[in-house]
N, C-alpha and C positions, 0 to 999 in steps of 0.2 A: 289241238290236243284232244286226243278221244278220251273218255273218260269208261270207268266199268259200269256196273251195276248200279245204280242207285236205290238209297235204302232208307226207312222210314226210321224214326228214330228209334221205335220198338223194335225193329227187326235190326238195326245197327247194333241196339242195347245186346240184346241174342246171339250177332256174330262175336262179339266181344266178350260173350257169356257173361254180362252184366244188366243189371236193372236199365229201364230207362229213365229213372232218375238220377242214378249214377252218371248214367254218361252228359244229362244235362248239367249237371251243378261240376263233371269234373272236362267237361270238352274243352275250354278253353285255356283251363290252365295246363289242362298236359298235353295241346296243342292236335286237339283231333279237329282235322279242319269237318265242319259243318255247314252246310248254306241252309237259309231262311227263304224256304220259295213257299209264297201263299200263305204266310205263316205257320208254315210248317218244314219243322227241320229236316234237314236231307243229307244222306252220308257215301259217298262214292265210295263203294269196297277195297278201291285200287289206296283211300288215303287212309282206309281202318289197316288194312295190309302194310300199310307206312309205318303207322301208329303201333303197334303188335311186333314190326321189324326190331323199330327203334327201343322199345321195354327188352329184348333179349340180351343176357350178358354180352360182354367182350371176348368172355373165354366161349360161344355160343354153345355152352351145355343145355339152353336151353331147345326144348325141342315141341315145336306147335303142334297140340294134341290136331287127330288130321277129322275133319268134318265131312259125315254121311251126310245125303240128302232123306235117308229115313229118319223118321221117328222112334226112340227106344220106348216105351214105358217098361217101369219097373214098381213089382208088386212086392210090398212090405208086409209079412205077417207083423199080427200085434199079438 
């Protein structure tokens, strides 16, 4: 079995556009598989893309906002 991308927990937390503490305190219960290599967590893209499938309704209106590989920033006047 090949596997995709591997990703640091930080960088998993980002594809998922969540904290990385989110995704540690909720990885196992909503079943995002993780591995502990080195004592450090690691996330294959192919099981976050599992993970992200499985949250989309039944009616699938939902639609996965699509990811650049640029950076935006955005400037707030005060």
């Amino acid at each position: 079995m090949s596997h995709s991308e591997r990703l640091t927990l930080e960088e998993a937390a980002s594809y998922l556009r969540k904290s990385p503490s989110w995704l540690y305190r909720n990885r196992e219960r909503l079943s995002i598989k993780g591995y502990k290599i080195g004592g450090c967590w690691q996330f294959y893209k192919d099981d976050l893309d599992t993970y992200i499938d499985s949250t989309a309704s039944v009616s699938n209106s939902y639609s996965r906002p699509s990811r650049t590989t640029s950076n935006t920033v955005v400037l707030v006047a005060s």
